[in-house]
C-alpha positions in Angstrom: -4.6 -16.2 -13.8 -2.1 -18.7 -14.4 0.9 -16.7 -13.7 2.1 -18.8 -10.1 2.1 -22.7 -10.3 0.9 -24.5 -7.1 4.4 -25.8 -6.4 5.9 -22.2 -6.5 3.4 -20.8 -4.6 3.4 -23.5 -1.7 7.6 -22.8 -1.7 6.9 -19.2 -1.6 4.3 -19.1 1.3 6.1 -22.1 2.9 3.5 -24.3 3.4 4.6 -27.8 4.2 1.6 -29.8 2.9 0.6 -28.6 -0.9 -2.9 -29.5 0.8 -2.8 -26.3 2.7 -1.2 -23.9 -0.3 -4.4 -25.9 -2.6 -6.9 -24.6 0.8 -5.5 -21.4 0.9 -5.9 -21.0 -2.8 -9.8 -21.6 -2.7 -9.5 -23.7 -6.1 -7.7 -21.2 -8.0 -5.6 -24.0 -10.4 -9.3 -24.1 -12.1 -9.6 -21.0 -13.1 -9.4 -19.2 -16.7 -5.9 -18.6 -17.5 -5.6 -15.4 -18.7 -2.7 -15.4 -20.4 -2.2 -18.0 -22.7 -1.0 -16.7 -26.0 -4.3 -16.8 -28.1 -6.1 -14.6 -25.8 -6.1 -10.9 -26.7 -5.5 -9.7 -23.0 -2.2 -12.2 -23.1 -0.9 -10.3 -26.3 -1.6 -6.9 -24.8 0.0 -7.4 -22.1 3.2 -8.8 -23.3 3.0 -5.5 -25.6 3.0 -2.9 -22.8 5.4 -5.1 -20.5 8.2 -3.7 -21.8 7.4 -0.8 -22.7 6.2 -0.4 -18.6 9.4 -1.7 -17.4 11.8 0.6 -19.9 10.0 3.6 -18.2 10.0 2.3 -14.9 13.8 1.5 -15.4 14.2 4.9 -17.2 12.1 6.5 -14.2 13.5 4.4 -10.8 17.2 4.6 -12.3 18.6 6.4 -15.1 16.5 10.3 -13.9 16.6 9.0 -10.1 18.1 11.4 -7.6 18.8 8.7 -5.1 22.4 7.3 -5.3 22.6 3.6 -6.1 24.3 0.8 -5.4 24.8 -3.0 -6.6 26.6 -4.1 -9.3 24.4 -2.7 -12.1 23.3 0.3 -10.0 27.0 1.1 -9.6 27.8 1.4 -13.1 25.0 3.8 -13.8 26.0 6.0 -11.5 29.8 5.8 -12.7 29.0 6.1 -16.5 25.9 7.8 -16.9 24.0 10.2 -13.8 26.7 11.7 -12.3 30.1 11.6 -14.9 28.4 14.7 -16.7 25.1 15.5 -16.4 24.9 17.8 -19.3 25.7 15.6 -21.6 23.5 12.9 -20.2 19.8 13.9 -21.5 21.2 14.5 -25.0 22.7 10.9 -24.5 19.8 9.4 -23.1 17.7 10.7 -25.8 20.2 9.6 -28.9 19.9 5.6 -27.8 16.3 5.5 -25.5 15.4 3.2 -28.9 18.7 0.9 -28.3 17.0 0.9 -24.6 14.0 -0.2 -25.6 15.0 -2.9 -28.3 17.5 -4.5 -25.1 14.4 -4.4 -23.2 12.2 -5.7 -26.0 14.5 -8.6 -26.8 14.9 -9.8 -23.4 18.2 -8.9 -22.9 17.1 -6.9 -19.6 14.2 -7.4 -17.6 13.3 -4.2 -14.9 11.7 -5.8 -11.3 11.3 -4.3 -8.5 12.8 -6.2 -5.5 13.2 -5.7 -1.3 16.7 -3.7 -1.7 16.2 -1.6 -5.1 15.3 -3.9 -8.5 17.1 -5.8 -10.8 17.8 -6.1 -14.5 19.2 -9.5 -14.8 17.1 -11.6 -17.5 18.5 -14.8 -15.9 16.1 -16.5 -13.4 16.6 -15.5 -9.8 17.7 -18.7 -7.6 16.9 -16.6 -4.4 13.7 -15.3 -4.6 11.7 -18.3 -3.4 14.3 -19.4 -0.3 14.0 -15.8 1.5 17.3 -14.6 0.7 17.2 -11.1 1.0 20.6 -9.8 1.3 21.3 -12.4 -2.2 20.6 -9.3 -4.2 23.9 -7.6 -3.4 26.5 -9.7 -5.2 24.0 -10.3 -8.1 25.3 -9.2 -11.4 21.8 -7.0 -12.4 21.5 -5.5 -8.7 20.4 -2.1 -8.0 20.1 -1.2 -4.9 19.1 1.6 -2.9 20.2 2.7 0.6 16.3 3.8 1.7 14.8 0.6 0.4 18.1 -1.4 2.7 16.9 1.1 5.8 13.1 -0.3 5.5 14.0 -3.5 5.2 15.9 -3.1 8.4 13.1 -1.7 10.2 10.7 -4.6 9.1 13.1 -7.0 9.7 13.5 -5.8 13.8 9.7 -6.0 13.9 9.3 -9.0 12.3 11.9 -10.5 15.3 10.1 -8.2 18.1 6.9 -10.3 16.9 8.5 -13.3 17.3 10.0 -12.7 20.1 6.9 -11.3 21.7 5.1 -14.3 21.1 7.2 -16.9 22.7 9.3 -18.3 19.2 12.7 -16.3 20.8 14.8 -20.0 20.4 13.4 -21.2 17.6 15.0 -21.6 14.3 13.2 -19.3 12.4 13.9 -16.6 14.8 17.6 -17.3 14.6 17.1 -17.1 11.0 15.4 -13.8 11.3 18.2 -12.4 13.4 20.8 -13.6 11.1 19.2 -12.0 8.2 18.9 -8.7 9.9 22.8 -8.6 10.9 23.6 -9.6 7.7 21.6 -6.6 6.4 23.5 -3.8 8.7 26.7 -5.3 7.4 25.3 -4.9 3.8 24.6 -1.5 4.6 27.6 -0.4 7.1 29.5 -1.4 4.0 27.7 0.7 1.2 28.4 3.4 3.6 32.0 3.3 4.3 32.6 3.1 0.6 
């Protein structure tokens, strides 16, 4: 569709040869792109893009019962859920068009990500080099204790597999197991707060 370059895509599936990210990707770079900007499909979807994401932000985070944390998550719980929550649907209701022009001008961006979402319209520097603990100091962060727990539990079996299968000194699995202590830090410390 044109959305993923070959270079991005061989970083993100770490494939060391752009050979093997051009095999895997059955000659995809010659297909019809289905976005570019005369298309009707490519308007369209730039159209209900931010209108999807101001109700998913509206949805995951503003009317979410879950508590959150991050940066940006923390500040919504401070000044808006839980200050007074009779006052907040009137609220929400009197500026849901100043949310929707922020989101229409670019000035936040809703995306879901491995520990919550984020809003920051600034491109992300650690998606593509599997950082996945990056997303707490970032300034847009929401993040969400049950989405930290899963990530825990799939980072343990991602290690049991590789441990299972002989890679138990190898980089990667050191890498795997720094990721996942880094992680119960991350989330001893939302706790203790």
């Amino acid at each position: 569709s044109g959305m993923v370059s070959i270079g991005g895509l061989q970083q993100q599936m770490k494939h060391l040869f752009i050979d093997m990210t051009m095999y895997y990707g059955n000659n995809s770079h010659n297909a019809e792109n289905l976005f570019k900007p005369e298309k009707v499909l490519s308007r369209e979807y730039q159209e209900t893009k931010t209108e999807l994401q101001t109700l998913y932000y509206v949805r995951d985070v503003l009317f979410s019962d879950e508590e959150l944390f991050g940066v940006h998550g923390s500040y919504i719980e401070k000044h808006n859920k839980h200050n007074n929550q009779e006052e907040f649907l009137p609220f929400f209701k009197e500026n849901r068009k100043n949310l929707m022009k922020r989101f229409k001008s670019g000035e936040m961006i809703y995306k879901e990500t491995a520990l919550g979402a984020c809003v920051s319209s600034e491109p992300c520097d650690y998606r593509l080099v599997h950082s996945i603990y990056a997303c707490a100091s970032c300034t847009g962060a929401i993040i969400k204790k049950e989405k930290i727990d899963n990530m825990i539990i799939q980072q343990k079996k991602s290690i049991e597999y590789l441990y299972k299968n002989n890679y138990g000194d190898t980089v990667e699995y050191r890498t795997e197991i720094a990721d996942l202590e880094e992680l119960k830090k991350y989330r001893k410390k939302l706790i203790n707060k």
